[in-house]
C-alpha positions as a Python dict, from the first residue, in 0.01 Angstrom:
ca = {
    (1, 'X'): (0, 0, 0),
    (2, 'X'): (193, -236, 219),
    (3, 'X'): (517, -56, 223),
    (4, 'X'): (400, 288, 238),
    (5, 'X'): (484, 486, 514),
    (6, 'X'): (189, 699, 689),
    (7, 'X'): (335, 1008, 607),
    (8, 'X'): (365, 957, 242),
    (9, 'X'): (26, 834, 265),
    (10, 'X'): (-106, 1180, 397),
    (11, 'X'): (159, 1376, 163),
    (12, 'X'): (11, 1179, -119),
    (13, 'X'): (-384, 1259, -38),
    (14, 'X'): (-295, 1610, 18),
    (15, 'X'): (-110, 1645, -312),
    (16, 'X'): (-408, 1467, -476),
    (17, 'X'): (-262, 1198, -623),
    (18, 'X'): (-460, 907, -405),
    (19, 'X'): (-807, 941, -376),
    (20, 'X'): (-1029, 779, -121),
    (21, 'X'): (-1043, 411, -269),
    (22, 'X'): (-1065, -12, -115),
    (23, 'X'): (-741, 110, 79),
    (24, 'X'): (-733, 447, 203),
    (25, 'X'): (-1027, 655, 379),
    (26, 'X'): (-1081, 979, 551),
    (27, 'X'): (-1319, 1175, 817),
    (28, 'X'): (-1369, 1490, 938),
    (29, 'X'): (-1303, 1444, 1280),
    (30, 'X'): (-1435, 1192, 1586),
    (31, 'X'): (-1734, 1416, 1643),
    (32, 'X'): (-1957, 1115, 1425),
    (33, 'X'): (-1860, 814, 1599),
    (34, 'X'): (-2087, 591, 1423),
    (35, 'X'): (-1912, 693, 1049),
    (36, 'X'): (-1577, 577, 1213),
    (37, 'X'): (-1715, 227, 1329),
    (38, 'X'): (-1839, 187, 940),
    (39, 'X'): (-1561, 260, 832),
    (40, 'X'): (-1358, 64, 1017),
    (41, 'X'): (-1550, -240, 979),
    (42, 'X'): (-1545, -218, 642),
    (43, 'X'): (-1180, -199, 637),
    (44, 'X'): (-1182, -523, 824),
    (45, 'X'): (-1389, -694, 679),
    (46, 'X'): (-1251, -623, 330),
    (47, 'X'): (-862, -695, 397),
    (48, 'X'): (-796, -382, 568),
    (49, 'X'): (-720, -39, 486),
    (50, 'X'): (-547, 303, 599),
    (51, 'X'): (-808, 522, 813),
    (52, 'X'): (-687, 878, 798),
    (53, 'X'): (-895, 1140, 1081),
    (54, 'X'): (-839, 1517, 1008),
    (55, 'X'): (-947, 1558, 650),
    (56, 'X'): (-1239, 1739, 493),
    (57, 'X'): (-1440, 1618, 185),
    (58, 'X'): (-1265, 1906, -75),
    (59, 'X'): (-1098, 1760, -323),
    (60, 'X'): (-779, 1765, -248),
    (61, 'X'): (-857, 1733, 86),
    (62, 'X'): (-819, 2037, 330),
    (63, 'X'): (-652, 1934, 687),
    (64, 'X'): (-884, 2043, 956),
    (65, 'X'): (-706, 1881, 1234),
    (66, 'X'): (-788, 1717, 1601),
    (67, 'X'): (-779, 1886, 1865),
    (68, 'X'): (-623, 1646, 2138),
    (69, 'X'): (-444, 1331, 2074),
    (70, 'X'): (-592, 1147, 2400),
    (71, 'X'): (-979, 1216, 2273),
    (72, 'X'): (-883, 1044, 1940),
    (73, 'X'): (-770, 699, 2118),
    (74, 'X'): (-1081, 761, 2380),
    (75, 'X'): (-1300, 768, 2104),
    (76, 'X'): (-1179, 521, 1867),
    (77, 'X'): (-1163, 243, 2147),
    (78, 'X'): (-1496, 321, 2232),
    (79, 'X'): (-1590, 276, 1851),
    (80, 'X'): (-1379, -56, 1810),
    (81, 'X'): (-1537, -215, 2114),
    (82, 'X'): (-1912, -241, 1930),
    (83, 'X'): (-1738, -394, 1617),
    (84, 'X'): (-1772, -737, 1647),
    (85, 'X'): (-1502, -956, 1584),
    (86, 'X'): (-1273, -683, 1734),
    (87, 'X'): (-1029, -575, 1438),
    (88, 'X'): (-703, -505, 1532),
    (89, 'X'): (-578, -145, 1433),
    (90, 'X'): (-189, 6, 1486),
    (91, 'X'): (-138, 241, 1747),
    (92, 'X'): (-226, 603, 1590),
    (93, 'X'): (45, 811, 1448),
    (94, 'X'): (-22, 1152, 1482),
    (95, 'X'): (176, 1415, 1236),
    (96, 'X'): (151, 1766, 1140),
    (97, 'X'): (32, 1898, 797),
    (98, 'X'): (-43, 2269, 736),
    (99, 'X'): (-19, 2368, 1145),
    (100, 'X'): (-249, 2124, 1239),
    (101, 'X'): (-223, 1701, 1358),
    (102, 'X'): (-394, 1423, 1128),
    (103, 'X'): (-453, 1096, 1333),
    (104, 'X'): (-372, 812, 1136),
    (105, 'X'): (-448, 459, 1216),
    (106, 'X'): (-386, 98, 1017),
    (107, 'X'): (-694, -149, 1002),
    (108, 'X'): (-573, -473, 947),
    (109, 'X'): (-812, -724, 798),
    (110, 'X'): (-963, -1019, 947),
    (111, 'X'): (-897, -1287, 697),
    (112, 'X'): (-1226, -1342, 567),
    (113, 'X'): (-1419, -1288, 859),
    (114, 'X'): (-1706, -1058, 837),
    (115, 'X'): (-1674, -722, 1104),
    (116, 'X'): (-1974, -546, 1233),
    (117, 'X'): (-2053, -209, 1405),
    (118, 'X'): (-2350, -240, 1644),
    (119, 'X'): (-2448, -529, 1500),
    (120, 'X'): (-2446, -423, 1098),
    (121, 'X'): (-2179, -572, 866),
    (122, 'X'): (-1993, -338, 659),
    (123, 'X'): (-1754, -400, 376),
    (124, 'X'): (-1593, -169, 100),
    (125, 'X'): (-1752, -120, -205),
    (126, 'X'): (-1489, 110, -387),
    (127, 'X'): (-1411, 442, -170),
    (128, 'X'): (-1714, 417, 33),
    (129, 'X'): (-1820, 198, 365),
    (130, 'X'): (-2142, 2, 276),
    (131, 'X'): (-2382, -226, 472),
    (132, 'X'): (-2400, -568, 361),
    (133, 'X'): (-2706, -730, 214),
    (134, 'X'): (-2776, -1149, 226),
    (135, 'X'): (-2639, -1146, -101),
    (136, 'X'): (-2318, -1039, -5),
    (137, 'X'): (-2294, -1269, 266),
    (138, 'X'): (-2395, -1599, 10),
    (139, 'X'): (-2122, -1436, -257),
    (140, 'X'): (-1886, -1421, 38),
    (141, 'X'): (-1917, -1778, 175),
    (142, 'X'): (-1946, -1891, -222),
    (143, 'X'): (-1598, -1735, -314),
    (144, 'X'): (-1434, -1841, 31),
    (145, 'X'): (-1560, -2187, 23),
    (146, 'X'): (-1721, -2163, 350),
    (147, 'X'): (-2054, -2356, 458),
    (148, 'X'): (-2376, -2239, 376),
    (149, 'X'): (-2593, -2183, 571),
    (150, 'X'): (-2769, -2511, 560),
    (151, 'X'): (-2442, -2733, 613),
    (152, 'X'): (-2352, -2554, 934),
    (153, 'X'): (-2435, -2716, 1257),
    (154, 'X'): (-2741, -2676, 1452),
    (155, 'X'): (-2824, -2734, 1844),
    (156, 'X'): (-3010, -3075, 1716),
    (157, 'X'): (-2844, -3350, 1714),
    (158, 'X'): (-2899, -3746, 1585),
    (159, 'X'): (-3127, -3792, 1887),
    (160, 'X'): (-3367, -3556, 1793),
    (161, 'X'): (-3453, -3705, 1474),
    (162, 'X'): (-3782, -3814, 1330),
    (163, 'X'): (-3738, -4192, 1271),
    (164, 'X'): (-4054, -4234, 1057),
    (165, 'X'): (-3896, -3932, 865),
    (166, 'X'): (-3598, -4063, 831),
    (167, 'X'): (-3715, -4435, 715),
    (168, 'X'): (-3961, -4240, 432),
    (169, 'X'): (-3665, -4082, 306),
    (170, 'X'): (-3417, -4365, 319),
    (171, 'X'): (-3660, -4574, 124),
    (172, 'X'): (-3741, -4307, -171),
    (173, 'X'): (-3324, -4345, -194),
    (174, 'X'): (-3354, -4728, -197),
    (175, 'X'): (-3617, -4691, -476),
    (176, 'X'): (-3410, -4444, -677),
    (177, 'X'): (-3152, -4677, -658),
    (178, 'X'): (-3173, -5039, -549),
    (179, 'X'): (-2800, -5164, -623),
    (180, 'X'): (-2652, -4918, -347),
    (181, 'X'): (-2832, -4957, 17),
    (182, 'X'): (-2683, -4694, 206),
    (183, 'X'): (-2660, -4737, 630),
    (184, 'X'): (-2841, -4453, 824),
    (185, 'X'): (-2505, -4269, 898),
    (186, 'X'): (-2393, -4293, 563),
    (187, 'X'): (-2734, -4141, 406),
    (188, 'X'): (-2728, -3881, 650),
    (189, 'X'): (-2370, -3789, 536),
    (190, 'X'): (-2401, -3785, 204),
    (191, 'X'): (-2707, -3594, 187),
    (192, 'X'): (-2534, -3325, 414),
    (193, 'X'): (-2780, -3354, 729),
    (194, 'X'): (-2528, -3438, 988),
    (195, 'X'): (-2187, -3295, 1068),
    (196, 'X'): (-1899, -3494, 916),
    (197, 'X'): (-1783, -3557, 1299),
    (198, 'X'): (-1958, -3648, 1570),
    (199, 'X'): (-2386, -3679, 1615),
    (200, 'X'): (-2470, -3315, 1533),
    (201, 'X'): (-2754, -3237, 1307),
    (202, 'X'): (-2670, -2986, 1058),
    (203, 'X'): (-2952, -2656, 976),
    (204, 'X'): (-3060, -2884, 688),
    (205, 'X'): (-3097, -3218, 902),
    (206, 'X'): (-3328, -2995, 1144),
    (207, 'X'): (-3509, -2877, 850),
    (208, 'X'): (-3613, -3214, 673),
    (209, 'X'): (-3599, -3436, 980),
    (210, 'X'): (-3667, -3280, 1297),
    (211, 'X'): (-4018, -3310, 1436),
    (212, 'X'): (-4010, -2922, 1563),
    (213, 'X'): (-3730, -2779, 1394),
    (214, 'X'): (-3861, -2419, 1553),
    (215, 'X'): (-3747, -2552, 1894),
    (216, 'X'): (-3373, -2552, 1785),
    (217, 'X'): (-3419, -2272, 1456),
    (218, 'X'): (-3694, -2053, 1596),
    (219, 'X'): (-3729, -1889, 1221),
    (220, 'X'): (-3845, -2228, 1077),
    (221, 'X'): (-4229, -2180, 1120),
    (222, 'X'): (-4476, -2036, 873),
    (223, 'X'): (-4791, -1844, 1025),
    (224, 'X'): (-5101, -1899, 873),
    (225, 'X'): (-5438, -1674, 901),
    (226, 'X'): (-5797, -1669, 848),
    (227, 'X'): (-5960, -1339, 788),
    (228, 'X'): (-6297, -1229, 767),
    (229, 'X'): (-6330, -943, 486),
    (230, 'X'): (-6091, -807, 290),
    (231, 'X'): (-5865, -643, 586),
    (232, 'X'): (-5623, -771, 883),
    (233, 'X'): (-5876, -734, 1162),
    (234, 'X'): (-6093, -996, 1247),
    (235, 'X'): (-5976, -1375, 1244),
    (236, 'X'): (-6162, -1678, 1218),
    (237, 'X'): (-5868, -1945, 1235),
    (238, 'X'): (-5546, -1917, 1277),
    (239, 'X'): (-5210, -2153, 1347),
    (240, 'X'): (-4858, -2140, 1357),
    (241, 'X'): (-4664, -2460, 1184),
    (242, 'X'): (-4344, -2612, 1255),
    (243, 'X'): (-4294, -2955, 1154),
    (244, 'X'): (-4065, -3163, 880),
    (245, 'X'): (-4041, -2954, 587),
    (246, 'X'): (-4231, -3273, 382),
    (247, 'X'): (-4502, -3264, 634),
    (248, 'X'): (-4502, -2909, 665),
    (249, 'X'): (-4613, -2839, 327),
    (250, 'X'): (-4912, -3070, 382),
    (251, 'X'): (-5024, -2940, 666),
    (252, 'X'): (-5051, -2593, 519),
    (253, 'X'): (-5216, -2696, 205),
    (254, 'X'): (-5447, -2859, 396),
    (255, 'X'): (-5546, -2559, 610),
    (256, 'X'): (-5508, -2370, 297),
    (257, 'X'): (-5767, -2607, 121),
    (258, 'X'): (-6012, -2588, 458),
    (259, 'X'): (-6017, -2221, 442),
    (260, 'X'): (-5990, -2068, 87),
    (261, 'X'): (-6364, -2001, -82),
    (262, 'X'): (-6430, -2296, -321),
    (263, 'X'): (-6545, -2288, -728),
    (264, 'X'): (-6813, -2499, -792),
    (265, 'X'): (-6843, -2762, -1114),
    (266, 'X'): (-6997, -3020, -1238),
    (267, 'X'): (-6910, -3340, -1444),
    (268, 'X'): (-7238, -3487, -1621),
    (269, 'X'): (-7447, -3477, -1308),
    (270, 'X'): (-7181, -3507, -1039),
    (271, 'X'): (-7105, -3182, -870),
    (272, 'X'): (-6762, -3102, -711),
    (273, 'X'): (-6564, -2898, -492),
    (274, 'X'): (-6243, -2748, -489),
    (275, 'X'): (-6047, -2446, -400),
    (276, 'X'): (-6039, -2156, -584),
    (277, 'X'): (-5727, -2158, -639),
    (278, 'X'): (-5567, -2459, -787),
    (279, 'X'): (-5370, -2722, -546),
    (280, 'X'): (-5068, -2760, -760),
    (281, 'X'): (-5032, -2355, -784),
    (282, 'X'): (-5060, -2367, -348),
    (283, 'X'): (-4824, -2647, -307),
    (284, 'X'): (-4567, -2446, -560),
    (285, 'X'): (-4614, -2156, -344),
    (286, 'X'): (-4547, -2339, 15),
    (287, 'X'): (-4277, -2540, -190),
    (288, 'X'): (-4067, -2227, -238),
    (289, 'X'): (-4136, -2080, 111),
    (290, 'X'): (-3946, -2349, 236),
    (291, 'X'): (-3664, -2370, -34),
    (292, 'X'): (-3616, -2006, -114),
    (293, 'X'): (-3643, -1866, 273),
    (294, 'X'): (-3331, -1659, 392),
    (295, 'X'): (-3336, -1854, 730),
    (296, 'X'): (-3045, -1598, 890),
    (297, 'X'): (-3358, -1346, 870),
    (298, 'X'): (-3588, -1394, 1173),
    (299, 'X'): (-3883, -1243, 1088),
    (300, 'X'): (-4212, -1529, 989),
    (301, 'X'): (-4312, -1648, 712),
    (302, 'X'): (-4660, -1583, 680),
    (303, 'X'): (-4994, -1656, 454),
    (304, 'X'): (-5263, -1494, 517),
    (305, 'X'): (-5657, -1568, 356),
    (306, 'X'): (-5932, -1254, 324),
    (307, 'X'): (-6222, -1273, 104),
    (308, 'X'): (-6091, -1159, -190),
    (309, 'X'): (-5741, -1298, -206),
    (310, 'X'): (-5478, -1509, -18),
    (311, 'X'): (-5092, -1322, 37),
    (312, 'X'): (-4818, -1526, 139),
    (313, 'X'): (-4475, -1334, 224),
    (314, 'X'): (-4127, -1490, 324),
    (315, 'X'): (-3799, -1326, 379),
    (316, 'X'): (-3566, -1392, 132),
    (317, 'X'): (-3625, -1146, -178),
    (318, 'X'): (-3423, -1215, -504),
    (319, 'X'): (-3252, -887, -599),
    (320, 'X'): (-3459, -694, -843),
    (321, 'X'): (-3183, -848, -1155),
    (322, 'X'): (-3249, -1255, -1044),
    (323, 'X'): (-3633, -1148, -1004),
    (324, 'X'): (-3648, -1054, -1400),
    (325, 'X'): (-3500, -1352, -1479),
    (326, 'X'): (-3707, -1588, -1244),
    (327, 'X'): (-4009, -1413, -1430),
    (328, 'X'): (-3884, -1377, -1791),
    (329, 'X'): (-3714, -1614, -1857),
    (330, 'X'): (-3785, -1904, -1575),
    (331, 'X'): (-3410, -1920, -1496),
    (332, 'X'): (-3353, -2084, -1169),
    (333, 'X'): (-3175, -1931, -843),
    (334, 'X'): (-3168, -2157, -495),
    (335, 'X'): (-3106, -2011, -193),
    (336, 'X'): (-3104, -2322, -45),
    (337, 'X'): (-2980, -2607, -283),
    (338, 'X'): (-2968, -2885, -64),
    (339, 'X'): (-3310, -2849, 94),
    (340, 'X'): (-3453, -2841, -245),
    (341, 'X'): (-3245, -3155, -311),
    (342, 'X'): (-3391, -3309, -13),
    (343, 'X'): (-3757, -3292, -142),
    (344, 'X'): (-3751, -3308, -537),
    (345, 'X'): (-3680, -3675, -497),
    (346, 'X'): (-3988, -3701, -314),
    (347, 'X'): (-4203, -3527, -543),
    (348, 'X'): (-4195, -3189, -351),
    (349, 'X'): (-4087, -2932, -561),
    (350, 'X'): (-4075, -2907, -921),
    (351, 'X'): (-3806, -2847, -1140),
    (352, 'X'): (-3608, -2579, -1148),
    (353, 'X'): (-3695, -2278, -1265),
    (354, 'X'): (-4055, -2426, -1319),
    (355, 'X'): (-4204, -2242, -1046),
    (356, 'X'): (-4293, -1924, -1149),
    (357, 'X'): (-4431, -2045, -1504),
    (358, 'X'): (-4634, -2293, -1353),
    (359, 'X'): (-4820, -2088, -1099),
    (360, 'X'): (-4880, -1825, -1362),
    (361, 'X'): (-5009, -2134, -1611),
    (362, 'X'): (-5257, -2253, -1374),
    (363, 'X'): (-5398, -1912, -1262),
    (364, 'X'): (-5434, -1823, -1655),
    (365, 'X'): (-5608, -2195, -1695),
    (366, 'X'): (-5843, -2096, -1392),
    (367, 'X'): (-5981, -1790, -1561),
    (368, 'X'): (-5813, -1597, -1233),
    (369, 'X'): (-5568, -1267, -1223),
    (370, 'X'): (-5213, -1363, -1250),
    (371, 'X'): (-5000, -1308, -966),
    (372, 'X'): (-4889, -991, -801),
    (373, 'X'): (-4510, -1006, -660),
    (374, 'X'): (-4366, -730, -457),
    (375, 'X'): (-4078, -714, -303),
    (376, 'X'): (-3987, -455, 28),
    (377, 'X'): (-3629, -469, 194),
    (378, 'X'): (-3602, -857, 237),
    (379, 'X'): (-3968, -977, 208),
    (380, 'X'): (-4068, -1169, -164),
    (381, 'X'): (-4456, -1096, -105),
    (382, 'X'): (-4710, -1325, -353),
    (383, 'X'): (-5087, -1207, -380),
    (384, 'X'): (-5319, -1437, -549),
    (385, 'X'): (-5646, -1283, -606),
    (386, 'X'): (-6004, -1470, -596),
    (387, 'X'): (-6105, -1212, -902),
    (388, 'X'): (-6173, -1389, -1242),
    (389, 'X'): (-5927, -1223, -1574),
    (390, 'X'): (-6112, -976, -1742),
    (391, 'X'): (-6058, -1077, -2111),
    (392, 'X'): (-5857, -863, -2287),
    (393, 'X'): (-5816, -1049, -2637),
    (394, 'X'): (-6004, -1312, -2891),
    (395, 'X'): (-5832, -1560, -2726),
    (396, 'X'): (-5943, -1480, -2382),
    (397, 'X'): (-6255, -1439, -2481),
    (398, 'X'): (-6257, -1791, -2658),
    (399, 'X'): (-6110, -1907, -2365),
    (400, 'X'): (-6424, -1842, -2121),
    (401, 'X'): (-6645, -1965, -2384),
    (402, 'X'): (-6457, -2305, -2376),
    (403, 'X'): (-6455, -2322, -2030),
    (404, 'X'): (-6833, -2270, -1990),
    (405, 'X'): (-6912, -2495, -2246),
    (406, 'X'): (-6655, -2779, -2169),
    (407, 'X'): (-6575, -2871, -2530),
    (408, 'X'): (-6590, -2715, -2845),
    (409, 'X'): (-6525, -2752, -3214),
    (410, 'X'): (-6372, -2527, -3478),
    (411, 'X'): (-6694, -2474, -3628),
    (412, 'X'): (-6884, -2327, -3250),
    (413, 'X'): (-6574, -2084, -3250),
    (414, 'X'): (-6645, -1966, -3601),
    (415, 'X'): (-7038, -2001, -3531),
    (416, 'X'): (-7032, -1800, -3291),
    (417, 'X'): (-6752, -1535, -3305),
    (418, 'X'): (-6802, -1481, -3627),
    (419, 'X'): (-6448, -1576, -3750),
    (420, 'X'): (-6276, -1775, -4032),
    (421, 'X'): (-6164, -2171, -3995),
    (422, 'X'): (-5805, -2014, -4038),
    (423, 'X'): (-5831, -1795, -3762),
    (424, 'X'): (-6031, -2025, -3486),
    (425, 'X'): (-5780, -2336, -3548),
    (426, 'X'): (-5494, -2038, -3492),
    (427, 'X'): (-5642, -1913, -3178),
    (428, 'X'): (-5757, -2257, -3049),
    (429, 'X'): (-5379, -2426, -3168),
    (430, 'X'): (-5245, -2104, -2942),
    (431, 'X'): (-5482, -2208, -2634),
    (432, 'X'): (-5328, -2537, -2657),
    (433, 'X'): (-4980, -2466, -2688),
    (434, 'X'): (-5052, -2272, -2356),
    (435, 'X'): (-5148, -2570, -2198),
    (436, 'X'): (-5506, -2418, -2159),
    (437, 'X'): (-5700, -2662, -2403),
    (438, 'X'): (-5629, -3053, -2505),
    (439, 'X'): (-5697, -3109, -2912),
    (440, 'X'): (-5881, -3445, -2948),
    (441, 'X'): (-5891, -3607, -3298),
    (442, 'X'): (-5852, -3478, -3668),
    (443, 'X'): (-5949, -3258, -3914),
    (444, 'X'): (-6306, -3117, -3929),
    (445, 'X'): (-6408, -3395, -3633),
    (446, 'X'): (-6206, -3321, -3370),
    (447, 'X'): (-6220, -3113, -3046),
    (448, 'X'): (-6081, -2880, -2840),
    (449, 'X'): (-6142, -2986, -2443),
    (450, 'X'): (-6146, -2756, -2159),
    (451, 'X'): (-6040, -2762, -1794),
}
């Protein structure tokens, strides 16, 4: 739409032959100044567009007209100075359709920069002006090449590092791989925690090596809370993290392991501790905090403990497609691909796309409910409950049985369920397969060991 003149533009819409669409867009008037701003950054933000004012919503449009041609620029530079960058727009060109003048004004886009209006980012999304959502943004900078969020600079730079840190992660590389010593500038380069010129720490480098990343990233904290009872009143402990993201996951397992209620069992006549909830389903938790947090959202991470369960919620939902196949089918999505680069090596996070099926393993191995997940605008919320799975099937049911006995053979499941060989070695072969038993020996002498 280039070369088209405004007035064939107008001639066109009112003839019905172009509909509102990525280019061309219409209002009522300048009484709704916020709908203009939308629309306008929208337009800039999306390679600009034609913004006709005048028009009603008939199909064809009806003209309705302004009423004074100074009010129209009044307005609209009032509604172009909240937009943020400033998009630059022609002067208006003001004709007459049908007895009446249609203001007419050319966006032009900002060439690839993202416009808001009072502090919302808009872009098109075929005829209509739409807010953006963090997926937009990560498709944007994706397409366009542009840094992510973790390879942009932060206020932190080489001085603020955690030496200690640094050294622990300098000599997991040297492990790895023995023939290729790398200097410290040269490890920080390549692994994307420092600008490519000058000392300046990128978002990442804060993450994984700064002592208090919080003091330069305020969002890069996780809240943790101790209730008493089952609701968000009372508190018995309480502390607010911000450390290395290696040493941050520690330190909240460990108040995570102080704090949770504990299962008691015993090995021969050794009694033992531990938390309800298994360790390796925590630190998978805590893990993705970290590498699945939309850091450009400020509100907390946060996990809370009550009586009967422990919640932990972090901005940076998956949409509700990605979710279905995080859960289904265990197909990985990382928000932020070089953190999680950062601590796999050290034995931090699993692999990918392991997440979801472990923590669900481990709860169903425990006897315990499996996961609740809700999401709510940009929060992924996780609720582990302390309430043991009410068996539902045979195999459940031969499931607690093994548990409370420790091990069993083919012939106690038949024994006592009443069953054939067949069907126990099925059901026991299934338990296994799940990761939820350990087969020892063969034929009619072997067992089947529980957890």
């Amino acid at each position: 739409m280039e070369n088209f003149k405004p007035e064939e533009i107008v001639d066109s819409i009112l003839a019905g032959q172009m509909p509102e669409g990525y280019e061309v867009d219409w209002t009522l008037g300048t009484k709704n100044l916020d709908v203009l701003g939308e629309k306008i950054a929208a337009f800039a933000t999306s390679g600009g567009g034609w913004l006709i004012i005048g028009l009603n919503d008939e199909r064809p449009p009806k003209v309705i007209g302004v009423n004074d041609e100074q009010t129209v620029i009044t307005q609209v530079g009032s509604v172009l100075r909240n937009c943020d960058p400033i998009p630059t727009t022609s002067s208006p060109k003001f004709i007459e359709r049908q007895g009446k003048k249609i203001a007419i004004y050319k966006i032009t886009g900002l060439g690839g920069n993202i416009c808001s209006y009072r502090d919302v980012s808009y872009h098109r999304v075929q005829d209509s002006a739409k807010k953006m959502t963090q997926n937009n943004f990560r498709d944007i900078f994706t397409r366009r090449n542009m840094l992510t969020w973790e390879q942009r600079p932060s206020p932190a730079t080489k001085t603020d590092i955690d030496r200690s840190e640094l050294l622990f992660y300098m000599k997991k590389a040297a492990e790895r791989n023995s023939l290729n010593p790398q200097t410290e500038e040269n490890f920080l380069k390549s692994n994307k925690a420092i600008m490519e010129q000058g000392d300046q720490l990128t978002n990442l480098g804060t993450i994984v090596l700064v002592d208090n990343p919080s003091y330069f990233l305020p969002q890069c904290k996780i809240q943790l809370v101790r209730f008493r009872g089952d609701k968000p009143i009372d508190r018995i402990a309480a502390i607010l993290l911000s450390t290395t993201a290696r040493k941050l996951i520690d330190s909240c397992i460990n108040f995570l392991k102080l704090n949770l209620p504990v299962r008691t069992y015993y090995q021969g006549s050794d009694r033992f501790e531990e938390p309800i909830i298994p360790e390796i389903v925590l630190r998978e938790i805590v893990v993705n905090m970290i590498v699945h947090r939309d850091y450009s959202d400020p509100q907390e991470s946060l996990i809370r403990i009550f009586d009967d369960r422990v919640e932990f919620q972090n901005p940076g939902a998956p949409t509700p497609a990605e979710l279905e196949k995080i859960l289904n089918q265990g197909i990985p999505t990382h928000r932020n691909q070089w953190i999680y680069n950062f601590l796999r090596p050290v034995h931090k996070a699993e692999a990918a796309g392991q997440g979801i099926p472990i923590i669900k393993r481990e709860m169903m191995r425990r006897g315990l409910e499996q996961p609740e997940i809700t999401i709510l605008s940009n929060i992924f919320h996780l609720n582990l409950k302390f309430a043991e799975r009410k068996p539902e099937t045979l195999g459940d049911i031969i499931l607690l049985y093994g548990r409370e006995r420790g091990i069993l053979s083919t012939s106690d499941v038949m024994k006592v369920h009443k069953i054939s060989r067949p069907t126990a070695i099925r059901i026991l072969n299934e338990l296994v397969s799940k990761g939820l038993a350990k087969h020892y020996g063969e034929r009619r002498g072997s067992t089947y060991h529980f957890n």
